[in-house]
N, CA, C and O of each residue as an XYZ file, in Angstrom:
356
protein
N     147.485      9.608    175.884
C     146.278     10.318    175.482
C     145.766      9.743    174.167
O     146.426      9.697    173.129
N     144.936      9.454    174.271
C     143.880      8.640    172.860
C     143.973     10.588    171.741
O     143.440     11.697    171.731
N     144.908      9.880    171.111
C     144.471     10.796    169.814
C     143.725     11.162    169.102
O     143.860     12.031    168.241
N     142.363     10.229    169.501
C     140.782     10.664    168.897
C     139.822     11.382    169.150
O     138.704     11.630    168.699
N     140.676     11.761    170.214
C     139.905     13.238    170.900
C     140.251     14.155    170.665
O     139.731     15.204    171.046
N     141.495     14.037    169.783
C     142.157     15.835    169.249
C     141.940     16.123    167.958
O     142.823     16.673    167.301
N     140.597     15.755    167.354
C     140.443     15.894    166.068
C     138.698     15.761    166.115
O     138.276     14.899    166.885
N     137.750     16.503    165.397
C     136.338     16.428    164.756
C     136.328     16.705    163.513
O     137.021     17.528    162.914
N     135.302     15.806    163.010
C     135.282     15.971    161.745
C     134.277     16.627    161.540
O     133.278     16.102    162.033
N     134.061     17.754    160.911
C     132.878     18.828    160.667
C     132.465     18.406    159.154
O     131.638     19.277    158.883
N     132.535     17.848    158.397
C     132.421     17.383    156.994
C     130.834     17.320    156.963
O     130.369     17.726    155.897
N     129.850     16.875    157.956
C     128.073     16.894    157.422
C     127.632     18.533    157.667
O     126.695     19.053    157.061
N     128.573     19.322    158.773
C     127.944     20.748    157.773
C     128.638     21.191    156.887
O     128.260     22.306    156.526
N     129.416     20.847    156.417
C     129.753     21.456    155.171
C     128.908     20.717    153.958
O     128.626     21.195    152.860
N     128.748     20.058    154.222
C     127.177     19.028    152.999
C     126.101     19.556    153.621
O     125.196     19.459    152.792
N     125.546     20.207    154.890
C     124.550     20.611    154.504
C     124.168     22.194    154.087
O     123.157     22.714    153.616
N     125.482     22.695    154.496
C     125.580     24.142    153.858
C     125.304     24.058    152.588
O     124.231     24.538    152.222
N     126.520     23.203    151.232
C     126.270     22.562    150.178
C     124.955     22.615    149.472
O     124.524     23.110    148.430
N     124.389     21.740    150.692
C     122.839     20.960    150.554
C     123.462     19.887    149.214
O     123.044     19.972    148.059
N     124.204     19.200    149.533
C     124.777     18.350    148.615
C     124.489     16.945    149.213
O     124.224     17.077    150.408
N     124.437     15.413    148.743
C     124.467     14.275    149.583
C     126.139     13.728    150.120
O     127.224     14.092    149.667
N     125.900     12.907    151.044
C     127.480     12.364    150.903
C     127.901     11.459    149.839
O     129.088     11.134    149.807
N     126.757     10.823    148.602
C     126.756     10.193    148.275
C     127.399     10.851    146.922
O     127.990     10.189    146.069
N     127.151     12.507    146.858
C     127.045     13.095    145.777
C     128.170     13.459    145.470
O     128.580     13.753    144.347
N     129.185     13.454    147.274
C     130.146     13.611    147.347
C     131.191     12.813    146.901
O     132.126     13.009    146.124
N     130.850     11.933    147.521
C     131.790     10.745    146.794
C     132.010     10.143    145.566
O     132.954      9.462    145.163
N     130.575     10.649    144.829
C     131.160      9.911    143.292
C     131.709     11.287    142.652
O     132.357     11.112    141.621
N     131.604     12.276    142.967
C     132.292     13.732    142.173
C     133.651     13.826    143.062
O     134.154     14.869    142.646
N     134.384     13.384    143.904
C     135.476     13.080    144.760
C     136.274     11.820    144.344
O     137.387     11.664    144.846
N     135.812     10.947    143.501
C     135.784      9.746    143.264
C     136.198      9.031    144.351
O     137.260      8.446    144.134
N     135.607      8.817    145.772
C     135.905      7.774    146.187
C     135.160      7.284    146.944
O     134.097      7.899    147.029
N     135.284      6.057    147.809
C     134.425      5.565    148.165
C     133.223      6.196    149.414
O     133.481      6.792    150.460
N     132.297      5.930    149.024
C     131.278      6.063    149.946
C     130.966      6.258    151.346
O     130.477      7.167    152.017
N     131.431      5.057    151.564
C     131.707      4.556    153.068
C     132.711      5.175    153.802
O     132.648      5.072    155.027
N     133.933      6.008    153.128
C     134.770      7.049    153.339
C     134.449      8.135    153.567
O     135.127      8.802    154.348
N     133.067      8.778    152.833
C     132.264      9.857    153.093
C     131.359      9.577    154.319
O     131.248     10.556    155.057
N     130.586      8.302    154.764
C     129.786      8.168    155.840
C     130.896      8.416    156.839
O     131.096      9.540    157.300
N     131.763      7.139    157.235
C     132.949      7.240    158.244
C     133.256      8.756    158.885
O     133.238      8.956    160.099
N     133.473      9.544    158.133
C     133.891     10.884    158.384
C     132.919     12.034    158.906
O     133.079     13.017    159.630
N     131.859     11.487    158.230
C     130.563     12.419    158.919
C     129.809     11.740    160.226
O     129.117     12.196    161.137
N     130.182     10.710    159.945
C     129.843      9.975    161.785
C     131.022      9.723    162.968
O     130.865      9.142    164.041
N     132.143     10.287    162.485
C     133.365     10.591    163.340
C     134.124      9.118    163.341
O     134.855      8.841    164.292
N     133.958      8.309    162.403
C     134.541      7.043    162.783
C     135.721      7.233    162.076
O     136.618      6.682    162.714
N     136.161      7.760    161.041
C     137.471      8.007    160.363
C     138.529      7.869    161.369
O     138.543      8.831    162.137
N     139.647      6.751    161.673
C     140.689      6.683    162.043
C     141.958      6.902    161.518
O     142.963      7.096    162.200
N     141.899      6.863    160.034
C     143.307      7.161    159.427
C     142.453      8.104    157.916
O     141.234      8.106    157.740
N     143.258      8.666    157.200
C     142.662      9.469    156.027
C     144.149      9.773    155.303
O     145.255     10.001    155.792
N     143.770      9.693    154.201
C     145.435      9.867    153.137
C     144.792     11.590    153.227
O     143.785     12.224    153.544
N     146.239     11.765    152.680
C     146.219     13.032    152.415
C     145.811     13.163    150.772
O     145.584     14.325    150.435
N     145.723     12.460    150.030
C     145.251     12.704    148.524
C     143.781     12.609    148.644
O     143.132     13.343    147.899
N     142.971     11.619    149.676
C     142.084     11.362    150.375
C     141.496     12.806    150.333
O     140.752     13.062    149.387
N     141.741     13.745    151.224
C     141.332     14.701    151.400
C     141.492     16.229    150.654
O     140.864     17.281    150.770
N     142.604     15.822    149.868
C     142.589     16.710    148.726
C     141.810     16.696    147.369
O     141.647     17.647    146.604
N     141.321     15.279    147.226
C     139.833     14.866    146.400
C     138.730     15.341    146.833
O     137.872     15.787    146.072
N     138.619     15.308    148.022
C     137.425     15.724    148.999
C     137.064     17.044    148.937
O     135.999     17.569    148.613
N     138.376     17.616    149.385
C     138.618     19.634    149.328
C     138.032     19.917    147.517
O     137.070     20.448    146.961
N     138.959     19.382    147.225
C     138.451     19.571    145.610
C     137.220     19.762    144.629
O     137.016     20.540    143.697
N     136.260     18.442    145.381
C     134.785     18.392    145.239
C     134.083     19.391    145.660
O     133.385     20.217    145.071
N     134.430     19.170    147.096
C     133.788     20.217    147.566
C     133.436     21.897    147.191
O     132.377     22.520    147.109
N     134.706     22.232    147.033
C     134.808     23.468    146.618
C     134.610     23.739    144.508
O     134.582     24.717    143.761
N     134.539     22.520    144.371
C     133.651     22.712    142.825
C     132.068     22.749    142.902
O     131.366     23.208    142.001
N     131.690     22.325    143.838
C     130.357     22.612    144.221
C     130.051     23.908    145.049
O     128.877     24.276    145.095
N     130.698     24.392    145.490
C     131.174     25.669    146.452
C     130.732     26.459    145.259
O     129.689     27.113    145.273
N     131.821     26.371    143.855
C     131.700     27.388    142.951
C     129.960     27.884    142.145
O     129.390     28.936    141.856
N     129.646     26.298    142.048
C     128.511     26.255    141.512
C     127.315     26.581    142.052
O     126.381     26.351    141.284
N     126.930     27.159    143.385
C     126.344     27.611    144.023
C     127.026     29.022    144.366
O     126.650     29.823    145.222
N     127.774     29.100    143.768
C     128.531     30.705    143.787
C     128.942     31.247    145.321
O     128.688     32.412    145.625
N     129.566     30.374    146.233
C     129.679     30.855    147.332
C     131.061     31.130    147.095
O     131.869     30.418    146.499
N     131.293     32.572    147.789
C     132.379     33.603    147.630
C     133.393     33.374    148.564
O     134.119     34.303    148.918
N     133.587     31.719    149.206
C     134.843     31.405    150.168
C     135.274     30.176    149.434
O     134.622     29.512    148.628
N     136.817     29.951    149.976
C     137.072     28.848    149.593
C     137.063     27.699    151.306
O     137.175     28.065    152.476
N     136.889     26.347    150.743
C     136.894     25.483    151.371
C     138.129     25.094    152.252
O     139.111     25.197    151.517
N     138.369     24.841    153.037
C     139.664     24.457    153.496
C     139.623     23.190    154.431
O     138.639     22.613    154.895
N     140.879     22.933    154.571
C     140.825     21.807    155.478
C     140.161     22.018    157.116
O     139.683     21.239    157.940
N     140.375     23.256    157.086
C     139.843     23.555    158.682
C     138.283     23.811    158.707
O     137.886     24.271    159.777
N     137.261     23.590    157.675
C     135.970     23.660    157.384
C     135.723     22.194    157.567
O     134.529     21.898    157.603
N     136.588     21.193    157.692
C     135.976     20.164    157.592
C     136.997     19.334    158.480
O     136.926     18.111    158.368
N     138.104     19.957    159.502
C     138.411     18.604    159.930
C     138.637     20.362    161.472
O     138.888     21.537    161.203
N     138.379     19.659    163.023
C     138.540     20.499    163.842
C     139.785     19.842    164.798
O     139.855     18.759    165.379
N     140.776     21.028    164.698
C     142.070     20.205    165.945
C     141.307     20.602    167.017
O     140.644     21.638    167.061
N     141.396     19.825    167.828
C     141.807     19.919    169.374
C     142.559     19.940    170.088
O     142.960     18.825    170.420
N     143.172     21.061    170.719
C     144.671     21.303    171.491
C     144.628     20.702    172.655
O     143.560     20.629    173.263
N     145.877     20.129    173.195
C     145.731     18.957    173.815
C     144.876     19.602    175.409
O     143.870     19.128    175.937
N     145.589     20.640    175.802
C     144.805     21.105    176.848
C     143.978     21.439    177.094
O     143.663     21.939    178.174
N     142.947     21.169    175.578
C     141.397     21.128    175.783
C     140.835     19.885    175.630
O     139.632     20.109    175.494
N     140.915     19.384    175.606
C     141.048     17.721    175.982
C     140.316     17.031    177.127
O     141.004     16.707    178.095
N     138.987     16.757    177.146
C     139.007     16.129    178.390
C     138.595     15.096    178.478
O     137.372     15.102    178.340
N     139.083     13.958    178.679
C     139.421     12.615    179.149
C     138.718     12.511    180.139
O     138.825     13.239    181.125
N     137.400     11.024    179.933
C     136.557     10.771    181.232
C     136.976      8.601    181.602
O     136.469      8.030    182.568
């Protein structure tokens, strides 16, 4: 089973909830750019985990500053797919 079907990356609504850029993201995340596109166009194949704890981080400092009363989590921005929902064409 291709493992790239058990995972979405929800990361462009959480920038447009934000109303933040990805661009805006990445330099307050410090990292690269093209790490922020990848992920919002589903191409992300591998991601560190410090990777995404920069990411969570940003995010939810901008979260604060617009005063929204949740916190961010990893499941706002990355979706499992259980294998038996899965469908393979």
């Amino acid at each position: 089973m291709n493992v790239q079907n058990r995972y979405h990356f929800k990361l462009g609504d959480i920038l447009e909830e934000l109303d933040i850029s990805r661009n805006k993201l990445a330099v307050e995340a410090k990292i690269r750019p093209a790490t922020v596109i990848d992920m919002v166009n589903g191409k992300t194949k591998r991601l560190e985990l410090e990777t995404l704890v920069h990411i969570l981080d940003a995010l939810n400092r901008f979260a604060r500053q617009r005063r929204f009363t949740r916190t961010i989590t990893l499941a706002d921005i990355v979706e499992y797919i259980p294998e038996d929902e899965v469908h393979e064409y």
